[in-house]
N, C-alpha and C positions, 0 to 999 in steps of 0.2 A: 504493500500500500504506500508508504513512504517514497518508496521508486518512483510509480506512479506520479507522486503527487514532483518532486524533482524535476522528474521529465517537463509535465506539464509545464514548470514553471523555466525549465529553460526554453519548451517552445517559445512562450509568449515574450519572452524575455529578446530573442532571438529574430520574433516577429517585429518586437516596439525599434530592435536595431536595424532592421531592414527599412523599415517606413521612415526612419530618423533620414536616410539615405535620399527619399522622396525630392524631386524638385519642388520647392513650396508652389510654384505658378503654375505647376500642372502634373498629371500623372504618367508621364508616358518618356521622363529621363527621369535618371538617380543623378545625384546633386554630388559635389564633392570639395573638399576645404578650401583648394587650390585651384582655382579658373582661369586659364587665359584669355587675351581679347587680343583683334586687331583690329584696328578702324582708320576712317579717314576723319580730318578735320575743316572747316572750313568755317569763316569769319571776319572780325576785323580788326586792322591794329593802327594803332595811332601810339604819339609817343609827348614827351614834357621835357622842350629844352631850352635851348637859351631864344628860339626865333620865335615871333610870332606869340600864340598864347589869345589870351582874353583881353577885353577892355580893361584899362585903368591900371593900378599898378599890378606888378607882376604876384602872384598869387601863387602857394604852395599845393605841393599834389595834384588832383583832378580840378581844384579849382580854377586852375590857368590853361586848362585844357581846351582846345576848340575843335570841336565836331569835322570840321570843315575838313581837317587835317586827313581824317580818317580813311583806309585805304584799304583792300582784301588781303585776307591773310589767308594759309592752307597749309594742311599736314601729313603726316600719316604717323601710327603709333602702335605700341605693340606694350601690355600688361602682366601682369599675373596678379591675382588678386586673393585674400586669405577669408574665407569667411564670411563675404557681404560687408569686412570691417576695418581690414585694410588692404591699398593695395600698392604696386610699387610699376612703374611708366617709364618707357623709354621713346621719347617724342621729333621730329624732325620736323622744323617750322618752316616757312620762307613768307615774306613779304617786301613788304617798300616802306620806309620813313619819311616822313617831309614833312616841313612847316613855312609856312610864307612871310615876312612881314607884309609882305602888299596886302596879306587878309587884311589889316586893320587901316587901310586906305580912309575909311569912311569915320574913323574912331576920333572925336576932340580930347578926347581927354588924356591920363599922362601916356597911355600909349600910344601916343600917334606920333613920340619920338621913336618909337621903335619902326614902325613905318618910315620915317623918315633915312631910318640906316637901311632899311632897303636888302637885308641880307635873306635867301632861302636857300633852301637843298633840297637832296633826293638821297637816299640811300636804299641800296637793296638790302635785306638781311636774311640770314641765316643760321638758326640756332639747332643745338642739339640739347633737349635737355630729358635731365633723370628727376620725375616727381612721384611723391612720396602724397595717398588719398589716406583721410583720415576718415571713415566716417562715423560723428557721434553717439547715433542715435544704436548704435549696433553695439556699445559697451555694456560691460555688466548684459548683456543677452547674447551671446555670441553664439551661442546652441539655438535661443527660439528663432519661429520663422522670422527673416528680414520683409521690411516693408517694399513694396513695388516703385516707389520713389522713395530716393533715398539723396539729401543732401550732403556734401563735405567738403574739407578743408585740404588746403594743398600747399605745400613745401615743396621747395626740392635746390638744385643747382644744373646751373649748365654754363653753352659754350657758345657764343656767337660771333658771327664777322659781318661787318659793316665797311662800308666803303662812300663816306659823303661826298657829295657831289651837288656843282653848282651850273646852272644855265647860261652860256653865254653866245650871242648871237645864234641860235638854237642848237649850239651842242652840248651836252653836257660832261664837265672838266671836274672829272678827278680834285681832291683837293687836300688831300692827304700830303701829297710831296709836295704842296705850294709853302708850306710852314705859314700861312697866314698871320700867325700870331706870334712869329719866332721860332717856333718849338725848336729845341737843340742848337739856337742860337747861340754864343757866349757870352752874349750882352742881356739873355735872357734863362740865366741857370738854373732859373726854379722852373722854367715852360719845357718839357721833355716830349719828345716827339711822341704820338699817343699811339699804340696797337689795335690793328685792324682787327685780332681779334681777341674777344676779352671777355673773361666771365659774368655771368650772372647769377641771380637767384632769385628767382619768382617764388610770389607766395599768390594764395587767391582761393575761393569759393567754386562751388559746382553744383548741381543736382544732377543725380543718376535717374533716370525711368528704365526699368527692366520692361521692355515689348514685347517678350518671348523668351525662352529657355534657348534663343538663338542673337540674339538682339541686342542689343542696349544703343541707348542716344542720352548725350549728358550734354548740359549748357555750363561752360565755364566762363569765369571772370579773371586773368594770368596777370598778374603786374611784375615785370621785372624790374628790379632793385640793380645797378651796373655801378662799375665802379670807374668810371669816364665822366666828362665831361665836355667831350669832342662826339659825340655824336652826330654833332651840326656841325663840329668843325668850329666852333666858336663858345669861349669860355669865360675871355679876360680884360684886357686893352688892346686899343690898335698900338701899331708900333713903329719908329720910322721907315717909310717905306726905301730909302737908299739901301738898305740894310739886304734887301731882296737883292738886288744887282752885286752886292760884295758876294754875299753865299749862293745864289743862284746860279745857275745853267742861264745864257741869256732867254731863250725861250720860257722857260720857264718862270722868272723872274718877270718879263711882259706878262704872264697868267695872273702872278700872283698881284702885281702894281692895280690890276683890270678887278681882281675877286676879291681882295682885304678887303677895301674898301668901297662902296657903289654907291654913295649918298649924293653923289655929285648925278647920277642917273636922273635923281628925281632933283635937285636944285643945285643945277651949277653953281652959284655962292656959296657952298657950304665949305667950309674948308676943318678937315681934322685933322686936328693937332696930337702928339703922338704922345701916349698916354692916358688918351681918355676912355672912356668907358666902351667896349666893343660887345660885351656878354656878361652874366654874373654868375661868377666861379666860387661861390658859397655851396651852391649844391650840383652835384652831377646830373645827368641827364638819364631819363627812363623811359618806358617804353610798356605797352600792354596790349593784350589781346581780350574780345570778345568772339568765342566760337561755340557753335555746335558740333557735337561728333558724334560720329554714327561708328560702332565698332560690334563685330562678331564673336561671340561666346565660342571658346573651343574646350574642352575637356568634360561635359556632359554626355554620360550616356545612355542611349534609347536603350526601353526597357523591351 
């Protein structure tokens, strides 16, 4: 009798760990700790630097942000995730950066001296990065079923390379080897020629929607944190421009005399003096994405 009653209780016991296996969305995969994913991305990104910005004075974070800026972003990426509770991304980004001063053409107030310096770019970029999904609402439950939307939190580091670039008589010029600002001058020791490419660390929000035991689409929010401030290619003061002609290549030195400075585009009389204000090198430049992705569930399997 005692057998009997054993047995019994290892079937049911045996039964409660088979269903535990259950894909909670449906019946027809078993579920397992460790799930991969691969998907595409696609979005938008814009970025906060020394050009351009919002009316009036210059403003920190998303608040000196202008929409206008904003351009498509796109990716592809690949997961493993633990639980429904964490998981860990390896992502391939690419887009384009820009900002205008001409946006604030129509602006009175203190920024229409930023209009008046007349500077923009373009840069392509391309990041690699490794992030790290938190999701909250999955702690302290890690066994029971996960909800079908599911919010979280993102960390992580990566790697990108930029290359700004300016307009002129419509081509667009490189500006990296112009030194605009001096960089690796010797009359300017503390301005160091800046690296195309240079780390980051985005942090940022998400929602995940589970569409299927085959599916997911999540809406993230990425802000990368960089440790530059040459993004635009502009940080600090202008500087005298002979100075291009002693360290330059002559071609070159014609580029850079044409792209330091461009105030004279918009009003011949203006004349700058070398040390005055060109960018503000208090804070570095940053960069964010908004996308959706759509990505594929792999390691589920039909019952």
């Amino acid at each position: 009798m005692k057998l009997h009653i054993i047995c019994l209780l290892l079937l049911c016991c045996s039964g409660n760990a088979s269903f535990a296996q259950d894909y909670f969305y449906n019946n027809y995969y078993y579920d397992k700790d460790f799930l991969w994913e691969a998907g595409l991305s696609l979005g938008a990104i814009n970025c906060l630097t020394d050009i351009g910005g919002r009316a009036g004075r210059g403003k920190k974070f998303l608040k000196d942000m202008n929409p206008e800026n904003t351009r498509v972003s796109g990716g592809i990426f690949v997961g493993l995730n633990y639980r429904y509770a964490l998981g860990l991304r390896l992502e391939l980004n690419t887009g384009t950066l820009t900002a205008f001063d001409s946006i604030l053409k129509n602006d009175r107030s203190e920024a229409h001296g930023r209009y008046l310096r007349n500077l923009h770019f373009k840069s392509p970029l391309t990041e690699w990065l490794l992030l790290a999904e938190i999701h909250p609402l999955r702690f302290g439950g890690m066994n029971e079923k996960p909800n079908i939307i599911s919010p979280y939190l993102i960390v992580g580091a990566g790697c990108f390379r930029f290359d700004p670039r300016a307009n002129l008589n419509g081509a667009w010029i490189a500006l990296h080897d112009l030194h605009t600002e001096g960089q690796g001058f010797p009359e300017y020791p503390d301005r160091q020629p800046y690296r195309l490419t240079q780390l980051n660390f985005p942090v940022g929000i998400g929602i995940k929607v589970e569409c299927s035991a085959l599916l997911n689409i999540r809406l993230e929010i990425l802000h990368r944190f960089t440790h530059t401030d040459y993004l635009d290619d502009v940080s600090t003061r202008y500087i005298d421009p002979a100075l291009f002609k002693q360290y330059l290549a002559p071609e070159a030195a014609a580029l850079a005399l044409l792209l330091h400075d461009r105030q004279g585009e918009i009003d011949a009389t203006r004349k700058t003096i070398a040390g005055s204000i060109r960018g503000n090198d208090k804070r570095n430049d940053s960069y964010f994405t908004v996308q959706c992705k759509l990505s594929m569930i792999m390691g589920r399997e039909r019952r």
